[in-house]
N, C-alpha and C positions, 0 to 999 in steps of 0.2 A: 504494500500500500504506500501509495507517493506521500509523502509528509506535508505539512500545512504550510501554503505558500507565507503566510504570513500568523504571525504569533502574538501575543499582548502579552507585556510583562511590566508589572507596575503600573498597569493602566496608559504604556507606551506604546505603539506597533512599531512592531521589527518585521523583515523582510527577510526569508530564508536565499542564501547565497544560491541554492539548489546544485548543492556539492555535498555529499556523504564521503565522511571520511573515515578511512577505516582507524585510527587509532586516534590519541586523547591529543597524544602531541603535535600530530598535523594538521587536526584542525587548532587548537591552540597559535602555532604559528602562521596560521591563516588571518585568526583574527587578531594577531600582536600587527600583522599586515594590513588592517582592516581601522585598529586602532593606529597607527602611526599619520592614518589620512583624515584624523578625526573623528571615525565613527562608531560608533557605542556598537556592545557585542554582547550577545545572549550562548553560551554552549547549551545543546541539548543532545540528552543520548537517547539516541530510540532503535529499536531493535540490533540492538550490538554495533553499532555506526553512531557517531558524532556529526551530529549538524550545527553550522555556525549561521545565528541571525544577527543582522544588522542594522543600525540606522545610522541617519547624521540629521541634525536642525539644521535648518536654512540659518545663517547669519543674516541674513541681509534681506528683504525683499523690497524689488522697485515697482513700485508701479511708475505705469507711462499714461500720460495723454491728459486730458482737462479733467478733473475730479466732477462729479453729477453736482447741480447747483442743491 
């Protein structure tokens, strides 16, 4: 069974990388790769395989154009 594209943790969504890793430590240095770009990281193990979820918050958001009067 394919695993949940997407997860809530602490009332966050995370986003499954949709990579199964067969041991603790590659996915671990996946997501020390994952956290180096800023992005928060969930480990879950499910049926004998490690999956790594992730997010990141927008810093910044522009809006463009004349704002509604």
């Amino acid at each position: 069974m394919k695993p949940e594209i997407a997860l809530f943790f602490d009332g966050r969504k995370f986003m499954w990388d949709e990579e199964a890793y067969d041991t603790r430590e590659a996915a671990e240095a996946k997501m020390q790769e994952y956290e180096d770009k800023e992005f928060e990281t969930q480990l879950v193990e499910k049926d004998d395989e490690y999956l790594v979820y992730n997010r990141r918050v927008a810093k910044e958001v522009v809006v463009e154009g004349t704002p509604p009067p």
